[in-house]
C-alpha positions in Angstrom: -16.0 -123.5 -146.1 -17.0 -124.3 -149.7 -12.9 -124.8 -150.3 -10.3 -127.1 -149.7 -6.8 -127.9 -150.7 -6.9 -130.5 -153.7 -3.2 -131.9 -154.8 -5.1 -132.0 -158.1 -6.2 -128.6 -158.8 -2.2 -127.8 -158.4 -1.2 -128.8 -162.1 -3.7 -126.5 -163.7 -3.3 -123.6 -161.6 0.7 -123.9 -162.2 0.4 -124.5 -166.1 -2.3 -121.4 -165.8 0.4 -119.2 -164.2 3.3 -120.6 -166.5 0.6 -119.5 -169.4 0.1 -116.1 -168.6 3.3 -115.5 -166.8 4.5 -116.6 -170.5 1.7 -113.9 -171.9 2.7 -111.0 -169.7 6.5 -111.7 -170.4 5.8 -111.1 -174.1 3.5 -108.5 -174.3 6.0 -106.1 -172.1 9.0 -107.0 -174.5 7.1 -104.3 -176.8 3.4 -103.5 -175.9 2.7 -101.9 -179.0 3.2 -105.2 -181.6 -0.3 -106.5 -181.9 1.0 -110.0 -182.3 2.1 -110.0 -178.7 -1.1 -108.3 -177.7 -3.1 -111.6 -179.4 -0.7 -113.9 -177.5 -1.5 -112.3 -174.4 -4.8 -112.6 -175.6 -4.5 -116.2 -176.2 -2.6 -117.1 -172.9 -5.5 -115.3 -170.7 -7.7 -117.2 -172.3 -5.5 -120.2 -171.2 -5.5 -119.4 -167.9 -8.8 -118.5 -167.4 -10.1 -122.0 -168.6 -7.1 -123.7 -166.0 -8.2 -121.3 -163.3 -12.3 -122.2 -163.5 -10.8 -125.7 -163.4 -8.3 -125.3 -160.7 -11.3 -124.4 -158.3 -13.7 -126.6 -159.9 -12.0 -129.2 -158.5 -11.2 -127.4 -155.3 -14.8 -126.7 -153.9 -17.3 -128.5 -152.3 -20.1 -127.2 -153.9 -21.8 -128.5 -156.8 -23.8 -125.6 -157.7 -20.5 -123.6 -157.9 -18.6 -125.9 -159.8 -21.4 -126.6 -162.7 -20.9 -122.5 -163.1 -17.7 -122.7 -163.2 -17.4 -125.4 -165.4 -19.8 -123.6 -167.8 -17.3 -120.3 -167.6 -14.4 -122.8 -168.3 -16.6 -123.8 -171.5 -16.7 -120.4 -172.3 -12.6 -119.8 -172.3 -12.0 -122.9 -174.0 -14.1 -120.8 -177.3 -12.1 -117.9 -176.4 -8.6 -120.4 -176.7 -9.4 -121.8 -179.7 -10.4 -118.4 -181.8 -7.7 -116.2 -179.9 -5.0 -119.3 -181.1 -6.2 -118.9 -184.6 -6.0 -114.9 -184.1 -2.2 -115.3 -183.4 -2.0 -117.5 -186.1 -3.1 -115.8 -188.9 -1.5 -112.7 -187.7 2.0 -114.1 -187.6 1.4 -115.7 -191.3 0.4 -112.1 -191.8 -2.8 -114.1 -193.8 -4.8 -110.6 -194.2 -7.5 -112.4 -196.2 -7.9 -114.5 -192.9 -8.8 -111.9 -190.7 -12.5 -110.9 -191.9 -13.8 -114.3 -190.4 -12.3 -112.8 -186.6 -14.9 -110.5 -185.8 -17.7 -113.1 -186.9 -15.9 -115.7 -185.3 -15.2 -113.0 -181.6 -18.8 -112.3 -181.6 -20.1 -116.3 -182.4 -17.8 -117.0 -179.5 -19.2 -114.8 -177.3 -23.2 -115.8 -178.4 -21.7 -119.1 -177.5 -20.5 -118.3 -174.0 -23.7 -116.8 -173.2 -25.6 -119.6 -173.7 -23.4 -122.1 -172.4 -23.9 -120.2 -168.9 -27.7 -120.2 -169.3 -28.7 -123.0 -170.6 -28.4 -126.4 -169.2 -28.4 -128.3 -172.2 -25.0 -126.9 -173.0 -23.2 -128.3 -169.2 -26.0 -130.1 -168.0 -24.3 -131.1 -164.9 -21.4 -131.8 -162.8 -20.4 -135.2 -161.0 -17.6 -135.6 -158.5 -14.9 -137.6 -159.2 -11.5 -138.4 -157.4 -10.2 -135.4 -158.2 -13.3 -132.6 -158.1 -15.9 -131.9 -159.7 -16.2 -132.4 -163.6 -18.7 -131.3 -166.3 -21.2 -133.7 -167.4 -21.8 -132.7 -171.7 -25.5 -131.5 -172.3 -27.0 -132.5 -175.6 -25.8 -128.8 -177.0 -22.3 -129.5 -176.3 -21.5 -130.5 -179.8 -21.9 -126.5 -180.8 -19.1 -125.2 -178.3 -17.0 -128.6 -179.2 -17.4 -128.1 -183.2 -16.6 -124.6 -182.9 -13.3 -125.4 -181.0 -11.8 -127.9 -183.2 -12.7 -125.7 -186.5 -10.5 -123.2 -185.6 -8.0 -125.1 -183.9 -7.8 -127.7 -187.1 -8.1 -124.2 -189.5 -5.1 -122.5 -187.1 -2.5 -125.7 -187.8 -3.6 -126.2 -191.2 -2.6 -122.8 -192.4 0.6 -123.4 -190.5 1.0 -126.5 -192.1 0.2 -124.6 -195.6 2.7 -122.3 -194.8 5.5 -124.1 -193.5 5.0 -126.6 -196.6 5.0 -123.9 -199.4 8.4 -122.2 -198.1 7.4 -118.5 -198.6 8.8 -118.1 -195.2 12.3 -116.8 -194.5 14.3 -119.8 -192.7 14.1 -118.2 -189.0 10.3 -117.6 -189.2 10.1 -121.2 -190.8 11.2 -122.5 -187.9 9.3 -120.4 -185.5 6.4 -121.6 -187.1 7.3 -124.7 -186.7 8.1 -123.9 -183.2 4.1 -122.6 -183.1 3.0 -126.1 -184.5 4.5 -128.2 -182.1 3.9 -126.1 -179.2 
């Protein structure tokens, strides 16, 4: 058997189901609000990137974890563009959204790759607690990409929170969003 019970792989999976348990509850409070569709969106993503992990560190095989490592690579894009989708669309920044569909597809060239092509994940090494990914010398794309528009994401919340066009309750929600 290529599985085993690993105490460690239990936090992920759990913050995974929390996160799309979270999703799911939103989305059905009104399915047709795109903002809830995005968080959905945003919390698969979540627990997709926990979940590769969870039995990453859960297998005995290396050649299965250092694909799913690379697929976890691939959701972590997906978080960080799919966070910076909700944003935008609950600062209702229109001007914002041309760069999604650039940004969706640049992900998704990304992901490709990263699954292909060693220099991206180059390898895994075992550790107390599982497997983890050993950085390629391509990593630096996926990484750079991530913190863009994670740092772009807060800093338009920031913007927004600090120029008070906001009515006080989505102020604080925003607020809320930050600190979450």
């Amino acid at each position: 058997m290529d599985f085993y019970f690993n105490p460690y792989a239990i936090l992920p999976l759990t913050s995974g189901i929390v996160c799309l348990t979270l999703g799911l509850y939103v989305f059905f409070q009104d399915r047709n609000r795109s903002i809830y569709r995005i968080f959905l969106t945003w919390c698969t993503c979540l627990f997709l990137w926990l979940l590769f992990y969870t039995v990453c560190y859960s297998t005995h095989n290396p050649k299965l974890a250092i694909h799913l490592v690379r697929l976890a690579c691939t959701a972590v894009t997906f978080v960080s563009i799919s966070f910076y989708h909700f944003v935008i669309s609950y600062l209702n920044l229109t001007s914002e959204r041309k760069h999604l569909f650039p940004a969706y597809i640049t992900a998704l060239f990304i992901g490709i790759i990263a699954n292909l092509h060693p220099d991206f994940m180059a390898s895994v090494q075992p550790h107390f607690y599982g497997y983890y990914g050993t950085a390629g010398k391509l990593y630096f794309i996926p990484t750079i990409f991530f913190f863009f528009f994670t740092i772009r994401a807060f800093s338009l919340l920031l913007k927004t929170i600090r120029s008070q066009i906001l009515s006080h309750e989505k102020q604080l929600q925003a607020k809320y969003i930050l600190l979450a």
